[in-house]
N, CA, C, O and CB atoms as a CASP TS submission, in Angstrom:
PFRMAT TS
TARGET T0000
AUTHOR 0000-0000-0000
METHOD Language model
MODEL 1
PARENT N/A
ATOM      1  N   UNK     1       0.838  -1.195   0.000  1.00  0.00           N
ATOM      2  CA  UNK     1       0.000   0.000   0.000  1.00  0.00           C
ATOM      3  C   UNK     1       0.879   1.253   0.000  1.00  0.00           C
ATOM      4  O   UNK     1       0.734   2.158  -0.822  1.00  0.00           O
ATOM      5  CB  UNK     1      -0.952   0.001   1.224  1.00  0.00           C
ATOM      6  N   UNK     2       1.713   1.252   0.880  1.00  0.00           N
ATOM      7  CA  UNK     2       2.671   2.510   0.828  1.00  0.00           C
ATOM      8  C   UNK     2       3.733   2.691  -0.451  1.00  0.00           C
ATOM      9  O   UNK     2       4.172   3.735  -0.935  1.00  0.00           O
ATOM     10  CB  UNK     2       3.573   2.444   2.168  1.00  0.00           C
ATOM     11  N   UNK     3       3.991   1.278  -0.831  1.00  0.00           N
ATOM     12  CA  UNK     3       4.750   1.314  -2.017  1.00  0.00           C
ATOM     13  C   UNK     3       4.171   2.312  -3.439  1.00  0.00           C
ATOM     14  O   UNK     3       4.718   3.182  -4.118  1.00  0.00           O
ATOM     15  CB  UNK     3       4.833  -0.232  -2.376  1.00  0.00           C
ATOM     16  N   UNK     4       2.926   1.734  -3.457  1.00  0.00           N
ATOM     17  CA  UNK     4       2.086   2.348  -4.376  1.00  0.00           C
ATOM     18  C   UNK     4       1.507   3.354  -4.313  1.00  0.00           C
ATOM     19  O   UNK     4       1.314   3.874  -5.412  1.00  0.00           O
ATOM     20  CB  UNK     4       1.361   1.811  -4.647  1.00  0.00           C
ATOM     21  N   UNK     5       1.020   4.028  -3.227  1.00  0.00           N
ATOM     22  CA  UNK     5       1.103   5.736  -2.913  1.00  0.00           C
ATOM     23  C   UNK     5       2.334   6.638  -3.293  1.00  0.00           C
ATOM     24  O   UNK     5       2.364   7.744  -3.833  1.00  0.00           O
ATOM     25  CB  UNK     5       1.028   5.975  -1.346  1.00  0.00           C
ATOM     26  N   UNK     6       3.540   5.654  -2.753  1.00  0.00           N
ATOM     27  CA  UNK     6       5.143   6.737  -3.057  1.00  0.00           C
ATOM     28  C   UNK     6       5.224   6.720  -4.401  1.00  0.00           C
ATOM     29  O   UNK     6       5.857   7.592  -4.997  1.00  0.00           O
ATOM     30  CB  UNK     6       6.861   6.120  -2.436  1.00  0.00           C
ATOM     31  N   UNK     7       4.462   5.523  -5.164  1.00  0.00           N
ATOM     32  CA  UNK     7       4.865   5.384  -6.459  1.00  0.00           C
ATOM     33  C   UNK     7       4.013   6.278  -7.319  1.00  0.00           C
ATOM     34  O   UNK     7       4.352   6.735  -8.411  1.00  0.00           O
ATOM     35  CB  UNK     7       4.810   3.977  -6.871  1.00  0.00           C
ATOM     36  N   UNK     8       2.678   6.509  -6.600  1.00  0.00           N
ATOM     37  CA  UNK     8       1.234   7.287  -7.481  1.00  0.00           C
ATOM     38  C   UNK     8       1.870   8.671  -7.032  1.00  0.00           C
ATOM     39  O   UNK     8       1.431   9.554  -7.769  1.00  0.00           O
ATOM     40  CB  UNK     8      -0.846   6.931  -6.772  1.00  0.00           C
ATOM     41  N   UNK     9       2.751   9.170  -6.083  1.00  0.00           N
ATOM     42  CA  UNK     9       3.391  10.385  -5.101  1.00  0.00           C
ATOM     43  C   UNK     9       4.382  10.841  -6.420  1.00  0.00           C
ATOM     44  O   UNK     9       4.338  11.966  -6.917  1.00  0.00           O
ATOM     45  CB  UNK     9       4.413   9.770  -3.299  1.00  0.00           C
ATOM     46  N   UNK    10       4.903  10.208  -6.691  1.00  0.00           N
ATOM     47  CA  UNK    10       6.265  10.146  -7.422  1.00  0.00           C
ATOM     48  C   UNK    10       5.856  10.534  -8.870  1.00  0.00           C
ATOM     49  O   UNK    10       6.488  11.272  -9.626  1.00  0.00           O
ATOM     50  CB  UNK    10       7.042   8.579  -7.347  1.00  0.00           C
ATOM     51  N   UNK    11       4.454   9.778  -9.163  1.00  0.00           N
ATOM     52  CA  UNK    11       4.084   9.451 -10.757  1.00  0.00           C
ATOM     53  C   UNK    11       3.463  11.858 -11.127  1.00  0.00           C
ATOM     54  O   UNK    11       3.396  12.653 -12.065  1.00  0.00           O
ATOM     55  CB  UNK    11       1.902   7.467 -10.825  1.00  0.00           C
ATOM     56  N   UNK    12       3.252  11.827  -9.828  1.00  0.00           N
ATOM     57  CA  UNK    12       2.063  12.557 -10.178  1.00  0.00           C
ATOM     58  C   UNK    12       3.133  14.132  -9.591  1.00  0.00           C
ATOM     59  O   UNK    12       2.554  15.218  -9.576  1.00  0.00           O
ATOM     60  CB  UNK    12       0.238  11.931  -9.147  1.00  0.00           C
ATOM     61  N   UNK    13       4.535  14.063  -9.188  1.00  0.00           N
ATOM     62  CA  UNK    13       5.544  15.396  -9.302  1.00  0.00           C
ATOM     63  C   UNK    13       6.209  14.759 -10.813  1.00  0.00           C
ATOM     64  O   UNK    13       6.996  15.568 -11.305  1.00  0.00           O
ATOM     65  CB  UNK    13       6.975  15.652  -7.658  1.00  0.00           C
ATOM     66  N   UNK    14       6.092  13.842 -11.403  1.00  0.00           N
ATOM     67  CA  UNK    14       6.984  13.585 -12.944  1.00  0.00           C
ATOM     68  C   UNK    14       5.585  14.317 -14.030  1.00  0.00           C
ATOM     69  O   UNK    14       5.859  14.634 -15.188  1.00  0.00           O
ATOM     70  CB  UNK    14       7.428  11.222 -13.403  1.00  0.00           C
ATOM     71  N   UNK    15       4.746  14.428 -13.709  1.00  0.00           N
ATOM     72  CA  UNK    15       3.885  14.980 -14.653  1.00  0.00           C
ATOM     73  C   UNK    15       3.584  15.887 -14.212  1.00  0.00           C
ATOM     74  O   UNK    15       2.903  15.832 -13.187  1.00  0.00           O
ATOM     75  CB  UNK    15       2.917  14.417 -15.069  1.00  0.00           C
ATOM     76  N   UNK    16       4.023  17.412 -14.893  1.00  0.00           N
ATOM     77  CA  UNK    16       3.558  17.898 -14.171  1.00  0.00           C
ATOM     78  C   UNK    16       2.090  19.445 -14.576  1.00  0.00           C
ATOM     79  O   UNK    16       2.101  20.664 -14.746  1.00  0.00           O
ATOM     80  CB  UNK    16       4.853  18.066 -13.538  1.00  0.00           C
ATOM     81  N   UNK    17       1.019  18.268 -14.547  1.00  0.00           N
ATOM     82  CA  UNK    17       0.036  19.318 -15.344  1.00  0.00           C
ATOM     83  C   UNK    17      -0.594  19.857 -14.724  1.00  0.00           C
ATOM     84  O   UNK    17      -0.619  19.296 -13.628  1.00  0.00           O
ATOM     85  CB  UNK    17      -0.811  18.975 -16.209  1.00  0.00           C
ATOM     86  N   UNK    18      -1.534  21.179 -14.751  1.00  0.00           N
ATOM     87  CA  UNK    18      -2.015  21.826 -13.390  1.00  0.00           C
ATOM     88  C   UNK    18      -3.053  20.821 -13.591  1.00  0.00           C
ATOM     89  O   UNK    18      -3.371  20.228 -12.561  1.00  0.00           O
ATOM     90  CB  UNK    18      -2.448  23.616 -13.182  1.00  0.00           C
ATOM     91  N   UNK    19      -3.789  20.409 -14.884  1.00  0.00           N
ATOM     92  CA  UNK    19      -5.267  19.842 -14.634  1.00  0.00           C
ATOM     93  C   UNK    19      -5.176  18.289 -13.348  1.00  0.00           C
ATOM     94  O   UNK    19      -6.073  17.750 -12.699  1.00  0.00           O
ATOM     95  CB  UNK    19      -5.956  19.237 -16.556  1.00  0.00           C
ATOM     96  N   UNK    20      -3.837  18.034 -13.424  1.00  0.00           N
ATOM     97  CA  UNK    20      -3.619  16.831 -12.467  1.00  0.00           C
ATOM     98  C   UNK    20      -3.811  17.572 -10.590  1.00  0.00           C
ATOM     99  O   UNK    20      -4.616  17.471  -9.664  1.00  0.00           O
ATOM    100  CB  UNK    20      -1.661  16.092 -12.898  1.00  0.00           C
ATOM    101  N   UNK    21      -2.663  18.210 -10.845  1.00  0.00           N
ATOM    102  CA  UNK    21      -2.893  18.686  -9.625  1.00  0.00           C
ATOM    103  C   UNK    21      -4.160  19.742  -9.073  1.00  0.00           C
ATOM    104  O   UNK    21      -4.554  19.774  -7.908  1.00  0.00           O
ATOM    105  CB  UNK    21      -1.741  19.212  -9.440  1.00  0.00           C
ATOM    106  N   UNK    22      -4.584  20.418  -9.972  1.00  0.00           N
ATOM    107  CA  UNK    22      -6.535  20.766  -9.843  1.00  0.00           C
ATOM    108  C   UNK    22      -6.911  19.689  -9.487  1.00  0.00           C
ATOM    109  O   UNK    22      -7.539  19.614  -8.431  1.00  0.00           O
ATOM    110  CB  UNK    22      -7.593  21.171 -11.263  1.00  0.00           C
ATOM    111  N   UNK    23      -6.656  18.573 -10.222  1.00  0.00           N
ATOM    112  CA  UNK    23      -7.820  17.499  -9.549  1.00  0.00           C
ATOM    113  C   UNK    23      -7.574  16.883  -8.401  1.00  0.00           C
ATOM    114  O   UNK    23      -8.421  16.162  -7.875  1.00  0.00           O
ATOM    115  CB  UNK    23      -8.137  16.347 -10.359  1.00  0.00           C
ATOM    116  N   UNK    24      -6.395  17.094  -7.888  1.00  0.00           N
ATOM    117  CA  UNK    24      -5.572  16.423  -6.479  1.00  0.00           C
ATOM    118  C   UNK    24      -6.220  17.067  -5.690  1.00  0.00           C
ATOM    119  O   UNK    24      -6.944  16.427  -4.927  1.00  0.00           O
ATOM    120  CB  UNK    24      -3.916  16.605  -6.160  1.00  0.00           C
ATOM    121  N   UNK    25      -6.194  18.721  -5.577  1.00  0.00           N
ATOM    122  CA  UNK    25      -6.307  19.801  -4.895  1.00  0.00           C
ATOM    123  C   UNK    25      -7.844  19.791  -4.741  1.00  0.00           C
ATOM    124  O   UNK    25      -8.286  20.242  -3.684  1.00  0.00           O
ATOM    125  CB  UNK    25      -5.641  21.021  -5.559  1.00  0.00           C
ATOM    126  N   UNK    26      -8.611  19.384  -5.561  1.00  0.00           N
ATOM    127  CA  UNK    26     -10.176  18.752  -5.300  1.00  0.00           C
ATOM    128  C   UNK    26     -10.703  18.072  -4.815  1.00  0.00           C
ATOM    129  O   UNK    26     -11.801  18.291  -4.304  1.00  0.00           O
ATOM    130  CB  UNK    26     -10.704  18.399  -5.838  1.00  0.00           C
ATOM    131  N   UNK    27      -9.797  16.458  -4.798  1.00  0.00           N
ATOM    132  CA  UNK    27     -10.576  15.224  -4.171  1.00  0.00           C
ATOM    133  C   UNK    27      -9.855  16.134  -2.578  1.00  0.00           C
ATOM    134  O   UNK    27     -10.586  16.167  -1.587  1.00  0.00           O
ATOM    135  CB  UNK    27      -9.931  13.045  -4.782  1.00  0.00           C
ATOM    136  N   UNK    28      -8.665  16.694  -2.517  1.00  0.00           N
ATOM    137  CA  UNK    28      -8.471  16.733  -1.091  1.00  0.00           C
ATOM    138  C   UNK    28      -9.472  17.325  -0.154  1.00  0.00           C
ATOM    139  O   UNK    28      -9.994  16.766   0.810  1.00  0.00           O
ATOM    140  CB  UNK    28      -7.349  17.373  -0.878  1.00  0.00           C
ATOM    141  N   UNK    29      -9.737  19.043  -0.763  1.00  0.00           N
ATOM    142  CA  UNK    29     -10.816  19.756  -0.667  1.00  0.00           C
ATOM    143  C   UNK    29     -12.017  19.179   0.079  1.00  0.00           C
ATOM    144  O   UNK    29     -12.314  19.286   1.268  1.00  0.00           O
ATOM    145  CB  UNK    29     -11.123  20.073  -1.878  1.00  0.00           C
ATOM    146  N   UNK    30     -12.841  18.323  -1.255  1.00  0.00           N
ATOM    147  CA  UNK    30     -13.841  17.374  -0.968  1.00  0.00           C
ATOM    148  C   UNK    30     -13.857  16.895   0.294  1.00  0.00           C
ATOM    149  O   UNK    30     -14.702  17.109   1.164  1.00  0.00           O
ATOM    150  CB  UNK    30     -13.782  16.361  -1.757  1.00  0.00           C
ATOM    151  N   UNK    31     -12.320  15.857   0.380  1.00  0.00           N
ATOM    152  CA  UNK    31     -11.917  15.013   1.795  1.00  0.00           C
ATOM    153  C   UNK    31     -12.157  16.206   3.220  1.00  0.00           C
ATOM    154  O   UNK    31     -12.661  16.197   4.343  1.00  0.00           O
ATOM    155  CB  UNK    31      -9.874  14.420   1.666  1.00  0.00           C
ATOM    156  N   UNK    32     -11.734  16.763   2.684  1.00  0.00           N
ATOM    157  CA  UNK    32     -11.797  17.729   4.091  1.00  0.00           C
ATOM    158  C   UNK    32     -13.342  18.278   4.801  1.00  0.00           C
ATOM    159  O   UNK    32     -13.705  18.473   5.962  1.00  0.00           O
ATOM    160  CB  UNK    32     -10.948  19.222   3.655  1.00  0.00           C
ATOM    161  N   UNK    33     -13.899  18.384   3.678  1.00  0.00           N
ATOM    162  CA  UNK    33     -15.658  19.199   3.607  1.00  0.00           C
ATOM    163  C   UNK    33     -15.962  18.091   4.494  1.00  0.00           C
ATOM    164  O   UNK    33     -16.135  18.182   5.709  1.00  0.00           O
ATOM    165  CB  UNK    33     -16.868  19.340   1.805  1.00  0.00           C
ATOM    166  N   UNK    34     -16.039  16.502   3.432  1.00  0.00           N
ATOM    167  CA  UNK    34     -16.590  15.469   3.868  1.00  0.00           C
ATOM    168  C   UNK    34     -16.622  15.331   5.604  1.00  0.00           C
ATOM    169  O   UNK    34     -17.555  15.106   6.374  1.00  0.00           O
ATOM    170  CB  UNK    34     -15.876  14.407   3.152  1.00  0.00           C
ATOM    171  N   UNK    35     -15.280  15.555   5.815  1.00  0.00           N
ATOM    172  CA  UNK    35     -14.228  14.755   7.524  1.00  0.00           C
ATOM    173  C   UNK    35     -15.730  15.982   8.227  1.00  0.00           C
ATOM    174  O   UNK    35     -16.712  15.502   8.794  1.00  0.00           O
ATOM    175  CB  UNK    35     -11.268  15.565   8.063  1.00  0.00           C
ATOM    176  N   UNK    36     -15.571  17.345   8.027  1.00  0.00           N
ATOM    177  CA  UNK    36     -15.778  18.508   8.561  1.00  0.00           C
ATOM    178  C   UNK    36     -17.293  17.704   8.851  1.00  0.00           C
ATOM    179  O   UNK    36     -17.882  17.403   9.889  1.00  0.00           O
ATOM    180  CB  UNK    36     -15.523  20.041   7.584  1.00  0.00           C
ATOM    181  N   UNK    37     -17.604  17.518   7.382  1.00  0.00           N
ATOM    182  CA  UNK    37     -19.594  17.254   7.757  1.00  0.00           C
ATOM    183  C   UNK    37     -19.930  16.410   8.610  1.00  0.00           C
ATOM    184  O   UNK    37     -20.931  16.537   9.314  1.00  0.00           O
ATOM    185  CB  UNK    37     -20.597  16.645   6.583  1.00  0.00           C
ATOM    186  N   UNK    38     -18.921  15.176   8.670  1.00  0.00           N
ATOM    187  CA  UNK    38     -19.082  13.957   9.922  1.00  0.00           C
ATOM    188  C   UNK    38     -18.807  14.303  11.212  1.00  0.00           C
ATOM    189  O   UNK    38     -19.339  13.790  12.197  1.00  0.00           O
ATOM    190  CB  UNK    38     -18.155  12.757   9.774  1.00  0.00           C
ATOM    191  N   UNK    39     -17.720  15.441  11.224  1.00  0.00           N
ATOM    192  CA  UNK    39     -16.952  15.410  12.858  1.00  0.00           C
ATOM    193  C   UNK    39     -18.376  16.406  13.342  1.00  0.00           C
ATOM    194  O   UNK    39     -18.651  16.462  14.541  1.00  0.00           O
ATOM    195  CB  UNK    39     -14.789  16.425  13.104  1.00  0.00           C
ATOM    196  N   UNK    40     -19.101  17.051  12.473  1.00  0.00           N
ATOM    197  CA  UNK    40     -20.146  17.565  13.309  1.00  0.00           C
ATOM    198  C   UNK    40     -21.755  17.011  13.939  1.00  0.00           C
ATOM    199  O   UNK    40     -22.419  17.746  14.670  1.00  0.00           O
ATOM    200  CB  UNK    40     -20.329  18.558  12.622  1.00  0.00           C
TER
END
């Protein structure tokens, strides 16, 4: 599991397109709203 995160980690600073990282910067976003809507 960690292998393949460092490796998806690794894949995704060798490419380096904003539309990739927009979409990183989104699901995280999302993750955070989500955590926020449960912890309340």
């Amino acid at each position: 599991m960690k292998r393949s995160y460092r490796k998806y980690l690794w894949h995704l600073k060798r490419s380096d397109t904003p539309v990739m990282a927009g979409l990183a910067f989104g699901v995280i976003a999302f993750t955070l709203l989500i955590m926020q809507f449960l912890m309340r």
